[in-house]
N, C-alpha and C positions, 0 to 999 in steps of 0.2 A: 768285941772289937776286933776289926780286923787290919791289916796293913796293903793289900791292894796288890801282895806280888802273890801268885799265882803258884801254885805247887802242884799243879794236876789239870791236864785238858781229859777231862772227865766224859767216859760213854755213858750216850743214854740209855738206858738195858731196855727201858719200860717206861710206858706212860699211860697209867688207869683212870682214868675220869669217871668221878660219880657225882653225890646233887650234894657233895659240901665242897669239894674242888678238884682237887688230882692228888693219887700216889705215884710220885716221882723214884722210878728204881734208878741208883746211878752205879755204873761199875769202877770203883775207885779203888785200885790194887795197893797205889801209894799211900794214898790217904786212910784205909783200912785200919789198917795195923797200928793198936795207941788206941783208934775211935771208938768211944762208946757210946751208947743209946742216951740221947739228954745232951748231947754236943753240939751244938753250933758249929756251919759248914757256910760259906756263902760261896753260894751258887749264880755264876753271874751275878756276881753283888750282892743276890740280896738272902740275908740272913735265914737259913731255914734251920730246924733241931732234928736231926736224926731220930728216927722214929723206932726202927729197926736195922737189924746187922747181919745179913746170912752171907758169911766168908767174904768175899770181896764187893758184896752189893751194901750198898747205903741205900735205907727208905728214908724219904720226905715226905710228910702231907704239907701240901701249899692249899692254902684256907682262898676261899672266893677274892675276898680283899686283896690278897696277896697276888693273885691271878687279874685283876684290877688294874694296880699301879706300877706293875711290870708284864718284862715279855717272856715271861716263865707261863704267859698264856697260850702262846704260839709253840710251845715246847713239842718234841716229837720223836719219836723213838730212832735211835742210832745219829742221834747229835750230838755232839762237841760242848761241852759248858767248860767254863772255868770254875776251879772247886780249890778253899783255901779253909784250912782249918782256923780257929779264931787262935788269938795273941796268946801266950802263955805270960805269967808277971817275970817279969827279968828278963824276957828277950830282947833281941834288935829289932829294931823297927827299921826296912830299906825302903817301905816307900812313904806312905803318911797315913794317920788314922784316919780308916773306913769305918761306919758302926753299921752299914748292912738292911737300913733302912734308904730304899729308892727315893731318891726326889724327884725324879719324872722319866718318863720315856722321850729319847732323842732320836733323830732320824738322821742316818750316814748320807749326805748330799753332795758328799764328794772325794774319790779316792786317786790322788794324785802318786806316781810313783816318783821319786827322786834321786840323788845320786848311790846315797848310801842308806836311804828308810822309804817309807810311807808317810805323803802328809793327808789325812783325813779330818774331812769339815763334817763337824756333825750338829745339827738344827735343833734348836728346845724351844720351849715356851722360853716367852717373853719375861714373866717374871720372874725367870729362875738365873737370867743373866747376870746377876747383882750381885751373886755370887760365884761368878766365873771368872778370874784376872789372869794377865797375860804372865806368864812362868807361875802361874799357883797349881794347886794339883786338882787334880778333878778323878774319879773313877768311872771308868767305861768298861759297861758288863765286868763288873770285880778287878780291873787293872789299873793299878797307880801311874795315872798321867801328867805330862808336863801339860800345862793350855800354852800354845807356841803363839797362836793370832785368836781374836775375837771382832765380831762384828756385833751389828744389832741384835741378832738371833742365831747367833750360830758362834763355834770357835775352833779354831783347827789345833790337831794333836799328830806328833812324829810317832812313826811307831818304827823302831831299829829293828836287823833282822832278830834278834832275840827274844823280842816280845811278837814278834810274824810267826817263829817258830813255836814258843814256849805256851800259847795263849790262843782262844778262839779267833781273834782279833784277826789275826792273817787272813781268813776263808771269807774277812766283812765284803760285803761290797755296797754302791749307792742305791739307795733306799732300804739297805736292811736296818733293822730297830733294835738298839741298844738301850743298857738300863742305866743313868746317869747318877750319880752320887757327889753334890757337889762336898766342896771340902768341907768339912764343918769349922774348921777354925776360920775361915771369912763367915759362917753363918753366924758364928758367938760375933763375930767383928760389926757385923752389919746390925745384928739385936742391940747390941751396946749404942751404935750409935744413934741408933732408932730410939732409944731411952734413955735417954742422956740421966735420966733420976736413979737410975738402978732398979725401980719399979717391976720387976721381970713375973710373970706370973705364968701357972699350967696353961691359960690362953693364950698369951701371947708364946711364947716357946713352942707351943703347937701350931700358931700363923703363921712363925717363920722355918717351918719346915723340921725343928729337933724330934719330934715323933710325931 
């Protein structure tokens, strides 16, 4: 489980592709130190386990699927990720629980500049709307977002200079591909009231997106 604020705009060292998917090297000086092999990292969002640890590099294997349902497809050497270590039990929570599992890839359709942030319209499938509401949180490529407006297929998110500086998010522009994670507490919200009997089972919790 993760929380959505960002601790590391992480270099990409390396990127080895073979025939089960890619070894991701990332250079994480801050994140290093504490990490051990078997740790959960989300990487643009989405959940990966440290594989290996030489001084300041983290290894990844990202599996086909996982190259699939995200844009850890597109990845490429000397890129920018965002990199958050998972929750510790008793910490603070600043932005809302992530669990690191992608619910689809969005497309940036619009990067407006405004007084004091960035307001950015970004495009999903249709049925992943239902769980997007106006002031709920949403993650974009691993960052705990406010959803500011919504339309039919798309919803716009502010991004202040802090999150422009701290975060990949600054360098977006229109048409580039983010990895979306909607909130999961509107997805418990929307199962429930899809089941009004409490009937909930491995099937249906897997229709509505929980794994």
């Amino acid at each position: 489980m993760f929380s959505g604020i960002v601790e590391e705009r992480a270099l990409v060292e390396r990127v080895a592709r073979n025939m089960s998917g890619v070894k991701l090297y990332l250079k994480a000086g801050h994140l290093s130190p504490g990490t051990k092999v078997g740790d959960s990292i989300a990487v643009n969002g989405a959940c990966l386990t440290v594989a290996s640890i030489d001084r300041n590099i983290l290894q990844f294997d990202i599996m086909a699927e996982t190259l699939r349902a995200t844009t850890l497809s597109d990845i490429k050497d000397r890129d920018i990720v965002n990199a958050e270590r998972s929750l510790k039990v008793g910490g603070r929570i600043s932005g809302h629980f992530v669990t690191g599992h992608i619910d689809c890839v969005g497309v940036i359709s619009a990067v407006k500049k405004e007084t004091n942030n960035y307001k950015v319209e970004i495009r999903i499938p249709e049925d992943k709307m239902r769980y997007i509401a106006p002031k709920g949180s949403v993650s974009v490529d691993g960052v705990s977002l406010t959803v500011a407006e919504i339309t039919q297929r798309s919803f716009k998110v502010a991004l202040i200079p802090l999150t422009l500086k701290e975060t990949s998010l600054g360098s977006k522009k229109s048409g580039d591909k983010v990895n979306i994670e909607c909130d999961i507490l509107a997805k418990y919200a929307h199962a429930g009231a899809g089941r009004a009997s409490g009937d909930i089972d491995a099937e249906f919790l897997k229709k509505h997106g929980f794994f």
